[in-house]
N, C-alpha and C positions, 0 to 999 in steps of 0.2 A: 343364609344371609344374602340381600343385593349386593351386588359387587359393582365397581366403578365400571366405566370402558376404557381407562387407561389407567398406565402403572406409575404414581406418583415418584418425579425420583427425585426432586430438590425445590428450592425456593430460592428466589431473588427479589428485586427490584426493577421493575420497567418505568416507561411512561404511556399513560392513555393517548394512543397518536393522534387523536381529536384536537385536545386541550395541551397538551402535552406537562399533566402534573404527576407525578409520581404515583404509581399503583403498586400495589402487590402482584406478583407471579409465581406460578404453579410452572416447573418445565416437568411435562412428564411424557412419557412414551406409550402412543396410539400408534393402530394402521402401519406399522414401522415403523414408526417417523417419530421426531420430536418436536413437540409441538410448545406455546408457553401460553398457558390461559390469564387471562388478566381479566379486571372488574373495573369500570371507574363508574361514581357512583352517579355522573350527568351522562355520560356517554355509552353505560351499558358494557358488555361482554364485548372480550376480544378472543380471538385464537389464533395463533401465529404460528407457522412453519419454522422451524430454526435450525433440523436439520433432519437428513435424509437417511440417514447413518447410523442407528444409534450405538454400535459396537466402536467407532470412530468418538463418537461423543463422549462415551464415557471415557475414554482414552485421554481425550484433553486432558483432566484432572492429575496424571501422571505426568506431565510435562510445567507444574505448575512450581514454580521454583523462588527462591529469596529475590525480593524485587532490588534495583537497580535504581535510584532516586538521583536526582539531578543535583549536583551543588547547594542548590539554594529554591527556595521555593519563593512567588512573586504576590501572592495573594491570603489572606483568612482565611480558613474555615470557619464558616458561618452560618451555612443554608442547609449545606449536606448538600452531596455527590448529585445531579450532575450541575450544581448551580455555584461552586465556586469555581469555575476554570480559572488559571490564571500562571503558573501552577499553584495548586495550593497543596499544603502538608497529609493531605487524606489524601493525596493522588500517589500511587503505587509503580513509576514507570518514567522513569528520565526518558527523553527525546532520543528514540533511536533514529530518528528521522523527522526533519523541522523542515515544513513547506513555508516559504515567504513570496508572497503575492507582490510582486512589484509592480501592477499596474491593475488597471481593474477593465481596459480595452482588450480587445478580439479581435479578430478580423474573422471570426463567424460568428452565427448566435445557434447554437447544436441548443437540439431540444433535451438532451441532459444533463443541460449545465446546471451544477449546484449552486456556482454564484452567479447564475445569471448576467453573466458579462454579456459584452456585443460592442460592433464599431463605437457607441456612442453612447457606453453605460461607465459611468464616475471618469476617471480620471489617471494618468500616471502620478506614482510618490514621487516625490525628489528625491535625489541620491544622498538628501540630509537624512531624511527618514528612514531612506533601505539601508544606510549604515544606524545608525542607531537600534534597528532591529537584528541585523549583525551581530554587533554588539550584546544585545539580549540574550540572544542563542549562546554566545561563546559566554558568556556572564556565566549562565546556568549549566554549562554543558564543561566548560575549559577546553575542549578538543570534540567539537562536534563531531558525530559519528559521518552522518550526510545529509549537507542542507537542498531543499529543492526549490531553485526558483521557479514561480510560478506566476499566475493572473487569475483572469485575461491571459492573453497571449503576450508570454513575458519578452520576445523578441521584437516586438512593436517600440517597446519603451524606449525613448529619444537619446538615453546616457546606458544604453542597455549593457556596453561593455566595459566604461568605467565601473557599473555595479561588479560586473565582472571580474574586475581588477582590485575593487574593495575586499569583495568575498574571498580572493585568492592571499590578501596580505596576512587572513586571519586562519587561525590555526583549525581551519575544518580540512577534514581528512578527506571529504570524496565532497565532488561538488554536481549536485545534476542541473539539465534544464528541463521544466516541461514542458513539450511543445506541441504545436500542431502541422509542423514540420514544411509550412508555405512557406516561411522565407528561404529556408534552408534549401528548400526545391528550385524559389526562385531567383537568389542569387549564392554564385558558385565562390565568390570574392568572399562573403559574409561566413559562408560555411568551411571553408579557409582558414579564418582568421579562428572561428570555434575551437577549430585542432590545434591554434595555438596554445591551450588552456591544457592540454595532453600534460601527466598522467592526473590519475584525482579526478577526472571529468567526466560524464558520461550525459548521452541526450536519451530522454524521456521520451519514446516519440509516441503521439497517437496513434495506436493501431486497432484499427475496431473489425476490422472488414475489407475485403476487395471487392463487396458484393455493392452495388451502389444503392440497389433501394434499400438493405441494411447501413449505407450511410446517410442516404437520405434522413434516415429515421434517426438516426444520432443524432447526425450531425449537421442536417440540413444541408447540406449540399455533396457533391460529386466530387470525391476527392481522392480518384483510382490514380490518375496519373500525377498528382501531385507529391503520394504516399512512395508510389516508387523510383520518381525522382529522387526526393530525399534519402530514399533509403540507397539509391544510388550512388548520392556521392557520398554519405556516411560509408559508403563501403571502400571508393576509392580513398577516402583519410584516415581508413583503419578506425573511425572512432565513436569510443565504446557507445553503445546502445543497447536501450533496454525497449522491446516495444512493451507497450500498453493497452488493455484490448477491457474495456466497456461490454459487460456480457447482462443482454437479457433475454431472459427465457420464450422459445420459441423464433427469436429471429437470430441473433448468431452464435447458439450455443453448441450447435452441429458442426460450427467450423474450429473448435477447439484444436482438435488434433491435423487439421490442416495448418495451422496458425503455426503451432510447433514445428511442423515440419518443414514449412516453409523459414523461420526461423532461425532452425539449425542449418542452413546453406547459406548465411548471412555470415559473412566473415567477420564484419563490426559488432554484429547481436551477439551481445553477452546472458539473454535470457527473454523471458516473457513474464511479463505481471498479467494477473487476471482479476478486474474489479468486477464483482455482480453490480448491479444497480443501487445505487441510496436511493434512497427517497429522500432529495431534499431541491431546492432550487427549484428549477424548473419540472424538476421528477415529481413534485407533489399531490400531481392529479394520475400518477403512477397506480396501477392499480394491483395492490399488493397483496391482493387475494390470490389471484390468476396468474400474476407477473414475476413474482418475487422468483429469484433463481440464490440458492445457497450456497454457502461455501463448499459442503459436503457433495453437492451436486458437481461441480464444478471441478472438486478434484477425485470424484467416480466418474466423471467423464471423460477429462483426461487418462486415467486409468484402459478406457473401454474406446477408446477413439486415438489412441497411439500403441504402438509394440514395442514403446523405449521404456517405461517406468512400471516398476509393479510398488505393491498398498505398504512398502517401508522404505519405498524413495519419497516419499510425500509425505512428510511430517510434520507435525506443528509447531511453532516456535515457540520456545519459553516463554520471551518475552509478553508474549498477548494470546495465548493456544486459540482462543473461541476466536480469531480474529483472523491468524494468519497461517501461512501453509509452505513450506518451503519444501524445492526438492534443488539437489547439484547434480551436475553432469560434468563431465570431459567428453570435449569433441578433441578427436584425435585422427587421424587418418584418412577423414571420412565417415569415421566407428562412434558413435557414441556410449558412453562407458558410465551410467547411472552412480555417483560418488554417495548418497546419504545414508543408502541403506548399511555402507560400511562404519557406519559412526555410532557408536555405543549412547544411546539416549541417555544414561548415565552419565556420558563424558560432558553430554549437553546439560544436564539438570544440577552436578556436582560442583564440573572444572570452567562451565562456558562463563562467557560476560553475557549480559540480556540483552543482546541486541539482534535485528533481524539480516545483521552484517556479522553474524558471530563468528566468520570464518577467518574473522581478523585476531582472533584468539589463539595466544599465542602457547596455550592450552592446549589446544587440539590440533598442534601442527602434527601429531603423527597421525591423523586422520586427515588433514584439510589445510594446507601451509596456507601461511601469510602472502604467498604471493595469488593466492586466488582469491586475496582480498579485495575489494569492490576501494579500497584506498592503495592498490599498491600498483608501480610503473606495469605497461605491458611489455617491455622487457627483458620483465626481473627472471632470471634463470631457476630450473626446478631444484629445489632444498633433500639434502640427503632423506632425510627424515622421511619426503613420501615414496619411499621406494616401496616401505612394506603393502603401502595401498593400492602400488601398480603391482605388484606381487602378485594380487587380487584379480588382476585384468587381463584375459589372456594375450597371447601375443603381442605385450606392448613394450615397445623400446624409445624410450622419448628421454631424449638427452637436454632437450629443451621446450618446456612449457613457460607457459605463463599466463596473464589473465587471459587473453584474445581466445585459451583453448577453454575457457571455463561457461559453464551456459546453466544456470537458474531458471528454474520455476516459482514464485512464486503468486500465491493468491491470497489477496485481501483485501476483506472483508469489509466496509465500512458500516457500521452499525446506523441506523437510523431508531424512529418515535418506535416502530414498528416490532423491529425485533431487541430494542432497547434492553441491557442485561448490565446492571451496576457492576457488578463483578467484570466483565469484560473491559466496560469505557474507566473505571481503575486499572487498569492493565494496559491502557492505551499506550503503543509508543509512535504512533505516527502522529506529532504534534502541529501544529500552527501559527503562524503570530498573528494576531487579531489588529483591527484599526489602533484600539488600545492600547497598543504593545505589550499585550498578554501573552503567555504562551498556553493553547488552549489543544485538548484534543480536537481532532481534524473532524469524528464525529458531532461533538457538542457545537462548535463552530460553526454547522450547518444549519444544526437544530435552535440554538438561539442568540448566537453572536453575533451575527449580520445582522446587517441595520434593522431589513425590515422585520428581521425576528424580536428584535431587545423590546420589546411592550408585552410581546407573550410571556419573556424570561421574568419581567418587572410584574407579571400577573400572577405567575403558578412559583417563583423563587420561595416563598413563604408559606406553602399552603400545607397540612400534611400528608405524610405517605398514606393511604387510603387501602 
């Protein structure tokens, strides 16, 4: 009998990234890889990349655990997934994390911006609005895990520290900013007052590159000595930081494990996120044939471009697996000492809470104490309890840790039209608040909650899955 060219291994739900209305999907495994065919019936055959991996891939499914819903949900179910954001009761994943856009100005215009900010694109909220959205988050959340202010560039905003002073009254646990780290580079007063905000706080910073024609190409402009400014005085105020690094295939995917490394000599750097590319925004004429770089790439390259992590420090997170990738470290001595691979995936699927902060679980303090919680003071003294895990470490005598020695990996993933997978954006816990004061996945948000998206949403919201 003919046989196929690849090995069927499941079904889902996508969208045709044309039209963007719901199609059937085929994920099955070719050439190595995993790939997800889809049909729409104007726009023709799709094949998509989704992962590079497939021994990793089938893995997810193991990490797939009892979902984690928020208080209260804010919207119907009415259309079916992905067209009631809001949240609505079909959604599978409380806010591990709520980004809130308080301003829709920049002080760049980087050619991968999803929302298309720039000096002179909409406008700042008032501080009536970013509290009422506050408000929202704690409504649904009762003790947000970690809200991220954002934009535009949220440090332009005119009342940008009374928002600051709002966000602090309310019971969220870790507060970040995300930034693009100009002000902070160029006034030393400003980033001063930041460390007021110390513990609970941490800055987000752009980090794409020290290469400049790789920030040209972000980011539209030259921004080597700005970057180590900032990161300069974040290091003289001790305060926490995560960099951020925009990865797309072929321009700075080679610098991975230079990224890290440089990283870990950063007294303030608490870790590194790693985003592939969305296609959304300004990414739209991305070409995601040629372009697209995956999660699974992303963390085989890490693997093969540093000598600190091997394939059970990089794990996936309960909460969202197809989405996100977590690994822990202690920096100690000098020494870096890989923490995840000593964590029973069991203890993670059984005992944890779902969040991508789960080391706040007070569950698995014999693997991972509360003081390397991403909510807890840099201060706070090492807990009997992890002894048995430095037991694990050779030659280590550490009578006092705390966060400042803890260093994360994570990567995620934001899904786009593209590699669209309904099972996943249920799973979503990186949320958003929308103009609406919706709380929306941060992928859907992209794809049709921005202005000039809602006529697409209002076209394909009804139509059916095909």
């Amino acid at each position: 009998m003919p046989e196929r060219n690849w090995i069927y291994y499941d079904y889902t739900i996508s969208l045709c990234s044309s039209c963007l209305r719901r199609v059937s999907a085929k994920i099955v495994f070719m050439d190595n890889n995993v790939y997800m065919l889809k049909n729409c019936p104007d726009h023709g055959h799709e094949k998509v990349l989704i992962a590079t991996d497939i021994e990793y891939y089938k893995r997810l499914r193991n990490y797939n655990k009892r979902s984690e819903i928020p208080h209260r949900f804010n919207t119907p179910t009415l259309h079916g997934c992905p067209y009631d954001c809001g949240l609505c009761p079909d959604h599978e994943q409380h806010s591990c994390l709520t980004v809130l856009e308080i301003t829709d100005r920049c002080n760049l215009t980087c050619p991968t911006c999803y929302a298309e900010s720039s000096p002179t694109a909409g406008r700042h909220k008032t501080l009536e609005e970013v509290c009422k959205m506050l408000d929202l988050i704690v409504g649904n959340e009762k003790e947000p895990d970690v809200v991220q202010l954002s934009g535009g560039e949220p440090t332009l905003h005119p009342q940008f520290f009374e928002i600051l002073d709002e966000a602090k009254k309310r019971p969220i646990k870790h507060l970040m900013i995300n930034t693009n780290g100009i002000r902070i580079a160029q006034d030393e007063e400003f980033a001063k007052r930041l460390a007021t905000y110390m513990p609970d706080f941490e800055i987000y910073l752009q980090w794409d590159s020290l290469d400049n024609a790789v920030l040209q190409k972000l980011r539209g402009a030259d921004l080597r000595d700005i970057r180590l400014k900032a990161l300069e005085r974040l290091n003289e105020l001790n305060l926490n930081t995560t960099l951020v690094v925009t990865l797309q295939r072929g321009l700075n995917t080679d610098q991975i494990g230079s990224i890290i490394d440089f990283a870990l000599k950063q007294d303030c750097v608490r870790g590194v996120t790693f985003q592939p590319v969305q296609v959304a925004g300004r990414n739209e004429n991305f070409d995601a044939a040629t372009e697209r770089y995956t999660l699974t790439e992303t963390r085989t390259d890490i693997l093969n471009q540093t000598n600190i992590f091997n394939a059970d420090d990089l794990i996936p997170v309960p909460c969202n697996p197809d989405a996100l990738v977590m690994g822990y470290a202690l920096k100690l001595g000098g020494e870096v000492f890989p923490l995840t691979r000593f964590i029973n995936p069991a203890d993670l699927l059984d005992n944890s809470k779902n969040t991508i902060v789960y080391e706040q679980d007070e569950k698995l303090k014999a693997h991972m104490l509360k003081m390397f919680s991403t909510g807890s003071p840099v201060d706070k003294k090492l807990e009997g309890e992890f002894n048995q895990l430095l037991c694990c470490l050779p030659m280590v005598n550490a009578p006092e840790l705390s966060y400042k020695n803890l260093f994360r990996i994570i990567i995620m993933q934001f899904i786009d039209a593209y590699n669209f997978d309904v099972r996943a954006i249920k799973k979503s816990c990186v949320h958003i608040v929308n103009n609406e004061h919706q709380i929306v996945p941060f992928e859907t948000m992209n794809l049709f909650y921005r202005n000039e998206h809602k006529k697409v949403y209002e076209r394909v919201k009804n139509l059916p899955i095909v």
